[in-house]
C-alpha positions as CSV (number, residue, x, y, z in Angstrom):
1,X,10.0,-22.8,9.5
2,X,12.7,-21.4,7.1
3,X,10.6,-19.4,4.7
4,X,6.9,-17.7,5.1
5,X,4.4,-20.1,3.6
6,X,1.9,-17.4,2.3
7,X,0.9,-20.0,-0.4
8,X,-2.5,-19.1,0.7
9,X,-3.4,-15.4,-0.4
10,X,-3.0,-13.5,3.3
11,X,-5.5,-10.6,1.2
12,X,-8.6,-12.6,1.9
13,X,-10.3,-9.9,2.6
14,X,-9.1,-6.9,0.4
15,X,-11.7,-6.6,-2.2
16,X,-11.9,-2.9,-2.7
17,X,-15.0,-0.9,-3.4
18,X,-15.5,-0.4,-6.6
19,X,-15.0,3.6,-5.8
20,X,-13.6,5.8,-3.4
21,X,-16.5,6.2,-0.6
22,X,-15.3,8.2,2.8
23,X,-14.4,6.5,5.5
24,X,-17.6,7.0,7.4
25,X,-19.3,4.5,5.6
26,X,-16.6,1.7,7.1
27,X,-17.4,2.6,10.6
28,X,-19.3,-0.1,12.8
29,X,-22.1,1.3,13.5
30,X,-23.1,-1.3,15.6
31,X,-20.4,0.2,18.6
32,X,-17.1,-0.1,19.0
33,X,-16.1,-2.7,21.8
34,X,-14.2,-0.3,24.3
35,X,-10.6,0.9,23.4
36,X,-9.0,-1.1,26.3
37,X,-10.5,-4.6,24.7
38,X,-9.2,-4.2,21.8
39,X,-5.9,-3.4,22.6
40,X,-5.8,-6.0,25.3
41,X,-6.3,-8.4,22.5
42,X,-4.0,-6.5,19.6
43,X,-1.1,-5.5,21.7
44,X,0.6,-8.7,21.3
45,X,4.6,-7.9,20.3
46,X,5.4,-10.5,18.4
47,X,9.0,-12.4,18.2
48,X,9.5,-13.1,14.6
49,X,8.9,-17.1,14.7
50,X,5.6,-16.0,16.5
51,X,4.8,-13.4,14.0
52,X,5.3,-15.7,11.4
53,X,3.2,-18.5,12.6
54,X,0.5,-16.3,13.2
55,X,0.6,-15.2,9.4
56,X,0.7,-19.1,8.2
57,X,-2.0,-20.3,10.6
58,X,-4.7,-17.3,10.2
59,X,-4.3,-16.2,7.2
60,X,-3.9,-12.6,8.6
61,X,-3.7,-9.7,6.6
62,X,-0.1,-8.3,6.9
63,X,-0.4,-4.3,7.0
64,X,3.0,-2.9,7.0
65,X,2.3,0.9,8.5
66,X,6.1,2.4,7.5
67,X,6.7,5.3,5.4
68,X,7.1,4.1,1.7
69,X,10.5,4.4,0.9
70,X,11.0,2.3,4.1
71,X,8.7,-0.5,2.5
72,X,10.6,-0.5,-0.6
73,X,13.8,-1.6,0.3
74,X,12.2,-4.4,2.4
75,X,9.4,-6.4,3.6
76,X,7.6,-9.7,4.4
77,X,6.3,-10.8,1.5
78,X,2.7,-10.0,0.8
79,X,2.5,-7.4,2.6
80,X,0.4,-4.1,2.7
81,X,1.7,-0.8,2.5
82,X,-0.3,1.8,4.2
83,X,1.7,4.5,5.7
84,X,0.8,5.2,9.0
85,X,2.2,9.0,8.5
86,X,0.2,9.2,5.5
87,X,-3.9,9.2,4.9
88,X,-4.1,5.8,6.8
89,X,-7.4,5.6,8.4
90,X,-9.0,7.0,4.9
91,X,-7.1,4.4,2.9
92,X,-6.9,1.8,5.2
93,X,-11.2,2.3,5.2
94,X,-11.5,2.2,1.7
95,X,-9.3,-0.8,0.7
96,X,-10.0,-3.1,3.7
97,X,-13.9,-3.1,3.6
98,X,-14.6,-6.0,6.3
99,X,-14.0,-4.5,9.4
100,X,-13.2,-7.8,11.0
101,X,-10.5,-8.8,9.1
102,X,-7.3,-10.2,10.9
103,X,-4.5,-8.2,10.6
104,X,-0.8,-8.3,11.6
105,X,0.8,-5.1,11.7
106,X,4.5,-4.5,11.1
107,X,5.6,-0.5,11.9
108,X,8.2,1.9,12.5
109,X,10.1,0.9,16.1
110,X,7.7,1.2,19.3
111,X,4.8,2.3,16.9
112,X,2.9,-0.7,17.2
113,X,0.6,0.2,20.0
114,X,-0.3,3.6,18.2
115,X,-1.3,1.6,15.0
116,X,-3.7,-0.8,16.9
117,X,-5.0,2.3,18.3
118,X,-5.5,4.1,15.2
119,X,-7.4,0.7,13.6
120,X,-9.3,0.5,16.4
121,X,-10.7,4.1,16.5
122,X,-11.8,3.7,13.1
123,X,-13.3,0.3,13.5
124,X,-10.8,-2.6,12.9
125,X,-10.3,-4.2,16.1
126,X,-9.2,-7.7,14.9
127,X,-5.6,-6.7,14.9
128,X,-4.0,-10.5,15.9
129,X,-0.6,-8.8,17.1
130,X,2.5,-6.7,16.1
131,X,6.1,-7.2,14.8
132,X,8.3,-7.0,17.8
133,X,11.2,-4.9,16.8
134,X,10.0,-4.4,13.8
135,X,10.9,-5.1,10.2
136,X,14.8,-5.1,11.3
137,X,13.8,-8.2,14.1
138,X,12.3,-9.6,11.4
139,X,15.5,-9.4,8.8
140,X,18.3,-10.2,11.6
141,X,16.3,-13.3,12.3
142,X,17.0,-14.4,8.5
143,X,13.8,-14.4,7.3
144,X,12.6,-14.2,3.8
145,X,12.0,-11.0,2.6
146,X,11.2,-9.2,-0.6
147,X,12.1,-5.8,-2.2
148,X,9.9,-3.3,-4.7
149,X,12.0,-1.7,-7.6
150,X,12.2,2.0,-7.6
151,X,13.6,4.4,-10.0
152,X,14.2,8.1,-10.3
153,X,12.3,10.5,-12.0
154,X,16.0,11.3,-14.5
155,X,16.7,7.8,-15.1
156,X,12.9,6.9,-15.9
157,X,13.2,9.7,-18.4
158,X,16.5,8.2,-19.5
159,X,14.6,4.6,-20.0
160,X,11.8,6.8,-21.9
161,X,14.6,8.0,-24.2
162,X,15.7,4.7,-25.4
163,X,12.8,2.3,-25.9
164,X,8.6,2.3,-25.2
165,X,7.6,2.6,-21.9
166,X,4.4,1.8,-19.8
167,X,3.4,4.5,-17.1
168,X,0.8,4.3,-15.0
169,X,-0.2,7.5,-12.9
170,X,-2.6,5.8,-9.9
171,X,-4.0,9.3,-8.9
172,X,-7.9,10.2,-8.6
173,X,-9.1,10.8,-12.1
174,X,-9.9,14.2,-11.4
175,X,-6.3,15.1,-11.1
176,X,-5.0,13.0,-13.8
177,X,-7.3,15.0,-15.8
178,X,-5.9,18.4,-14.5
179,X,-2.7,17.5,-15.9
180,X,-0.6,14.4,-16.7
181,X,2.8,12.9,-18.2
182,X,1.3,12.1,-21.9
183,X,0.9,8.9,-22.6
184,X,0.7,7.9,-19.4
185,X,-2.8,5.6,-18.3
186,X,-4.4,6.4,-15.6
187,X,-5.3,3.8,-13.1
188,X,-6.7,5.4,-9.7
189,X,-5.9,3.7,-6.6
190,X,-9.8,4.2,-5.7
191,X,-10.8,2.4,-8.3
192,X,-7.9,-0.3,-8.1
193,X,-10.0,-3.5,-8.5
194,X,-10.7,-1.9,-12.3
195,X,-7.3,-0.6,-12.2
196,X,-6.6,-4.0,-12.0
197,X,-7.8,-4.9,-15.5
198,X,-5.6,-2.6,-17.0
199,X,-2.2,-4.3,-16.3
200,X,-0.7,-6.9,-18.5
201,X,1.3,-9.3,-16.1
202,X,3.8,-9.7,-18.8
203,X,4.9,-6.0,-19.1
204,X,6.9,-3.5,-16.7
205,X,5.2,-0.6,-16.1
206,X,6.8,1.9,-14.1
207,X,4.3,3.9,-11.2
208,X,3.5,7.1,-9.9
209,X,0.9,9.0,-8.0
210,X,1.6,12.5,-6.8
211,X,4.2,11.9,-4.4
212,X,4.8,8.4,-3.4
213,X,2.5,7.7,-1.1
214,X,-0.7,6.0,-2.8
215,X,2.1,4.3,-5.7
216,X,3.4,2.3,-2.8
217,X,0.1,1.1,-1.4
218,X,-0.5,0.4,-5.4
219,X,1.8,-1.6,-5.8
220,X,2.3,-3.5,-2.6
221,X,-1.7,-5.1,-3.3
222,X,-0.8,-6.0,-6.5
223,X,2.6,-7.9,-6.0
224,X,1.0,-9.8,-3.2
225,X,-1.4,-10.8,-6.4
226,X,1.5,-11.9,-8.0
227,X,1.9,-8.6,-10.4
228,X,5.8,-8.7,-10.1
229,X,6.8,-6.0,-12.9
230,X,6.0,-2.6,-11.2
231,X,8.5,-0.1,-10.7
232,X,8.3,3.2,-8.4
233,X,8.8,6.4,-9.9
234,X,10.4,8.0,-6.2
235,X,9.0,11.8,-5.7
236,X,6.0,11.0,-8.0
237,X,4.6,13.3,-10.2
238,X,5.4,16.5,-8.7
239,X,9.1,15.1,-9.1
240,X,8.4,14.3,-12.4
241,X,7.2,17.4,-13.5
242,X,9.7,19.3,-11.5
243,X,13.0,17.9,-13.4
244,X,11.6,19.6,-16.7
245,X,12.4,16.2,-18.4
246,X,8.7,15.0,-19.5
247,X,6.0,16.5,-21.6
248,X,2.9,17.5,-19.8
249,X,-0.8,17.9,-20.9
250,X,-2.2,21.5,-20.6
251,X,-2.8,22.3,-17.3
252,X,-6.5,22.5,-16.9
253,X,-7.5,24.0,-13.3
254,X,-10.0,21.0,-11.4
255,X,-12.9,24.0,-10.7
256,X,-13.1,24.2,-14.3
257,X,-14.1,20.2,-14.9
258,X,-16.9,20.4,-12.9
């Protein structure tokens, strides 16, 4: 195989909520099968020809667990960014909602194991297998990989300068609502599959959340839906904010909203 047939849509399976609920309510409550079955099963380090059959013939979901600026500059394509250094098990419970869903997991060298682990205290414990050696194994063995666009706060302000631009802010609506880039729309993560409806295919829209974190996992869902025209905004709001170059709402404490 020359190039990663993912034809198929590998996120059969990742119909969010249509809210953020906590994690508790994605645990099996029928029992966990015990720690050592599962990772029996899921600690399989795949070559890269292995990983990539696996992907073609289950239709696995690919969960890439690296930090996102990592992700950025490379992945297989239609992947799923969820940090593993980040609110994993939180996000990974509230965008995955079938417990049984077959995943592939690609992570930071020799952190496979711990991110089996992780699904499996929380309740996943389909995990097929994990990239062996990583996302570099992966790349060195010429496979076909693909890339998200980022940008820095100054030249995102530079682009503002110059011609009408589409921002999204993908943080809770509670913070949005504390304070926010104006004109910016706010499309929560939490609420992605309405979030969803906001985006015009056709149009670049360039990302943020607070930091990074939740923008990455944004976007990664929806370019595996074929949403090809997002841009990160690196540092995030607090970035944003920070380099004095965009007008801000008010600040408006969150105690005071309620």
């Amino acid at each position: 195989m020359s190039k990663v047939e993912f034809i198929k849509e590998v996120t059969t399976g990742l119909t969010p909520p249509p809210a953020y609920f906590p994690l508790s309510v994605m645990l099996n409550k029928t029992g966990y099968e015990s720690i050592d079955e599962v990772l029996q099963r899921g600690e399989h380090a795949l070559s890269p020809d292995a990983f990539e059959t696996a992907a073609n013939e289950t239709g696995a979901l690919i969960l890439d667990t690296r930090a996102p600026e990592s992700f950025a500059k490379g992945f297989i394509p239609n992947s799923i960014n969820i940090g593993l250094d980040g609110s994993f098990a939180p996000w990974v419970g509230t965008l995955i909602p079938d417990i049984k869903q077959r995943m592939l997991v690609v992570a930071e060298y020799g952190r496979g194991e711990e991110v089996i682990t992780t699904l499996a205290r929380v309740g996943f414990e389909y995990c097929i297998g994990y990239l062996k050696g990583g996302f570099d194994a992966w790349k060195n063995a010429g496979k076909e990989t693909d890339a998200i666009a980022s940008i820095t706060p100054a030249v995102s302000a530079e682009k503002m300068q110059k011609t009408e631009v589409n921002i999204l802010d993908v943080r809770k609506k509670s913070e949005y609502e504390s304070e926010h880039l104006i004109g910016a729309l706010n499309a929560p993560l939490d609420y992605i599959k309405e979030s969803m409806l906001l985006i015009d295919k056709n149009k670049k829209y360039y990302v943020h959340c607070a930091g990074g974190y939740r923008s990455m996992i944004f976007i990664s869902i929806l370019k595996a839906r074929g949403y090809s025209n997002l841009v990160d905004v690196t540092g995030g709001f607090k970035a944003m904010k920070e380099s004095g170059l965009f007008k801000t709402t008010d600040y408006v404490c969150p105690t005071t909203m309620l």
